[in-house]
C-alpha positions as CSV (number, residue, x, y, z in Angstrom):
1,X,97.7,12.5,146.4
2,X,96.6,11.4,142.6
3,X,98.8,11.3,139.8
4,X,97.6,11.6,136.5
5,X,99.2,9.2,134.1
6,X,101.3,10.3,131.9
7,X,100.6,10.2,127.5
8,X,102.6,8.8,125.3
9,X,102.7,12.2,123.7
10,X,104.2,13.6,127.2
11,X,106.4,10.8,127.8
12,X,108.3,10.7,124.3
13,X,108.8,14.4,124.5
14,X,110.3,14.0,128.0
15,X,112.2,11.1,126.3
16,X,113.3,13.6,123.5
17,X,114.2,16.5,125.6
18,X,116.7,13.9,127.5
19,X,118.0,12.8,124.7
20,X,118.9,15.6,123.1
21,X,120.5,16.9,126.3
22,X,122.4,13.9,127.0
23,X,123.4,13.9,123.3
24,X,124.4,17.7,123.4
25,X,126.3,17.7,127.0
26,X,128.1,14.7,125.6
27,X,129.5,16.7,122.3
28,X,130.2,19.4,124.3
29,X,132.3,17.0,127.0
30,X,134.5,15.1,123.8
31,X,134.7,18.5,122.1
32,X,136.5,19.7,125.1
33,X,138.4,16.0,126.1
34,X,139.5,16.0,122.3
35,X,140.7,19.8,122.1
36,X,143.2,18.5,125.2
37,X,144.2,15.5,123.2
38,X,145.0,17.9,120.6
39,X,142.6,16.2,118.0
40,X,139.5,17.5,116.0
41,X,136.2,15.5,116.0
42,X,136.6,14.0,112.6
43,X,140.3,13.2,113.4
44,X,138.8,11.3,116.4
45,X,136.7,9.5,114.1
46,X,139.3,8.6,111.4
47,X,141.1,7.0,114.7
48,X,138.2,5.1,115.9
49,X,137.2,4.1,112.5
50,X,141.1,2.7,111.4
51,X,141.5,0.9,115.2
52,X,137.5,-0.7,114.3
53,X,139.2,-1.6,110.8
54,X,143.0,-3.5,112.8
55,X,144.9,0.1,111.9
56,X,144.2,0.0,107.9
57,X,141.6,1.2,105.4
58,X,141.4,2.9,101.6
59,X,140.9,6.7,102.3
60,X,137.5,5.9,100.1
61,X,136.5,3.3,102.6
62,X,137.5,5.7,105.1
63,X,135.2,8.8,103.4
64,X,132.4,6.7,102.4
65,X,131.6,5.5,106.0
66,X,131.7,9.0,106.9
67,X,129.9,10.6,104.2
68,X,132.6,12.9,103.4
69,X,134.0,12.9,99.5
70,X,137.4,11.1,99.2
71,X,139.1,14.7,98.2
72,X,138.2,16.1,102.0
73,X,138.8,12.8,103.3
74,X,142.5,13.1,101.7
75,X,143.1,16.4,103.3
76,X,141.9,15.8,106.5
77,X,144.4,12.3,106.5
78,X,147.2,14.4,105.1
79,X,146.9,17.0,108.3
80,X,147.3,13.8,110.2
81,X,150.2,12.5,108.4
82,X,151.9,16.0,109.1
83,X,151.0,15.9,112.8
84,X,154.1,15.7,115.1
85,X,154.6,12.5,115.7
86,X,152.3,11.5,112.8
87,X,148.7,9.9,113.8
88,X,148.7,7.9,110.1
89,X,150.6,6.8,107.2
90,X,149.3,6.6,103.7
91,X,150.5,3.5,101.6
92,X,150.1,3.4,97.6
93,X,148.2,0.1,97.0
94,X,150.0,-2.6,95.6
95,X,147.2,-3.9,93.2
96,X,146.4,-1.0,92.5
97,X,148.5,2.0,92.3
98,X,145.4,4.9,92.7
99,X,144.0,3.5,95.6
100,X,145.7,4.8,99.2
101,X,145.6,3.0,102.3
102,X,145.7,4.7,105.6
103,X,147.6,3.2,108.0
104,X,147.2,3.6,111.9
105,X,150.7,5.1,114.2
106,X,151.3,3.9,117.4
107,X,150.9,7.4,118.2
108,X,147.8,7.4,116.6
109,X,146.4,4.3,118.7
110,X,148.2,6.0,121.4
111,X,146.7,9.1,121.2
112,X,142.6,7.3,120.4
113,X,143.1,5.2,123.9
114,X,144.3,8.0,125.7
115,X,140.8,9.8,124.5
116,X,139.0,6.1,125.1
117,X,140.1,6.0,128.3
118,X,139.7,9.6,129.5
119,X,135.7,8.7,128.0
120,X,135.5,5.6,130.0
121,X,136.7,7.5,133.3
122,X,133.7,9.9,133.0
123,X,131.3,6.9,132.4
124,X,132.8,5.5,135.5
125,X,132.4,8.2,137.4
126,X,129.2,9.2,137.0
127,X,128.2,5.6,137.7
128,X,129.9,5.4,140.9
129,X,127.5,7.7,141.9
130,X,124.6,5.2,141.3
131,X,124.6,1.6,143.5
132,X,124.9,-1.6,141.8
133,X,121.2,-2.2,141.0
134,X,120.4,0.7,139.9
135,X,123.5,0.6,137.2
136,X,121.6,-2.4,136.0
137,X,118.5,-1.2,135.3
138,X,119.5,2.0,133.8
139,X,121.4,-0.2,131.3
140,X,118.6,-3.1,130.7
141,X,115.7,0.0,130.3
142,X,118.7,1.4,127.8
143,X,119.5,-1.8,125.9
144,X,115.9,-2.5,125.7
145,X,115.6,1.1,124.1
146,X,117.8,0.7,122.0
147,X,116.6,-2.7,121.0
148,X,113.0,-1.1,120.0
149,X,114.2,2.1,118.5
150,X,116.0,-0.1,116.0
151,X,113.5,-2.0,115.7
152,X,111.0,0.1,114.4
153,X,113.4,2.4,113.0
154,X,114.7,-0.8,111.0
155,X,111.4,-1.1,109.5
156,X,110.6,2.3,109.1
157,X,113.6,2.5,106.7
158,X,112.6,-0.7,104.9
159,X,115.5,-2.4,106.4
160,X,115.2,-5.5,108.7
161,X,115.4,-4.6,112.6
């Protein structure tokens, strides 16, 4: 039995077609963990992005890192602030009295591990399904991916990989 090698061509629209699976089952698995955690997807990133940041950003650092404009930003922080018990603060700068902080609740970090960890547990058991050495090479033919795609990306943009 031959096999024909695969092209290039072939193999990065296998690649693709992965991706974009992986990518769209994994929205569609947070989507439904977050919906039980009682956040939205953008709350869930304001959370990661303030426990990234030790618990504290300006809402304009906050908006800028996710392309949003600082007035959405401050209504999407101020539904958080209202949430029962509240997953942020905001705090008036002391330098300077138009700039707002956002602060991070322990019910806010409370509620971004309990969505962390409930991530984590599907990771784990999917690879539970996998032995020891295979684990390993999925993630070395991953981080090597990953490596290249930025990489040329990198460059591509004009930026150094």
């Amino acid at each position: 039995m031959s096999t024909e090698p695969s092209s290039v061509e072939q193999d990065a629209e296998r690649l693709f077609r992965m991706l974009f699976e992986v990518v769209q089952g994994g929205e569609k698995q947070l989507e439904a963990l977050l919906t039980r955690h009682g956040l939205t997807t953008p709350q869930f990133y304001v959370l990661n992005t303030l426990q990234e940041s030790s618990g504290r950003l300006s809402i304009g650092s906050i908006a800028r890192r996710h392309g949003l404009t600082h007035a959405t930003m401050t209504g999407l922080i101020k539904r958080m602030e209202q949430m029962n018990p509240p997953l942020v603060q905001r705090e008036a700068s002391v330098a300077d009295r138009r700039s707002v902080f956002v602060l991070l609740t322990s019910a806010g970090y409370a509620r971004f591990q309990g969505v962390q960890e409930a991530l984590l547990a599907q990771v784990k058991l999917i690879f539970s399904l996998l032995p020891g050495d295979e684990r390993q090479k999925l993630l070395a033919d991953l981080e090597r991916y990953i490596s290249m795609f930025n990489l040329v990306m990198g460059s591509a943009n004009g930026k150094p990989g």
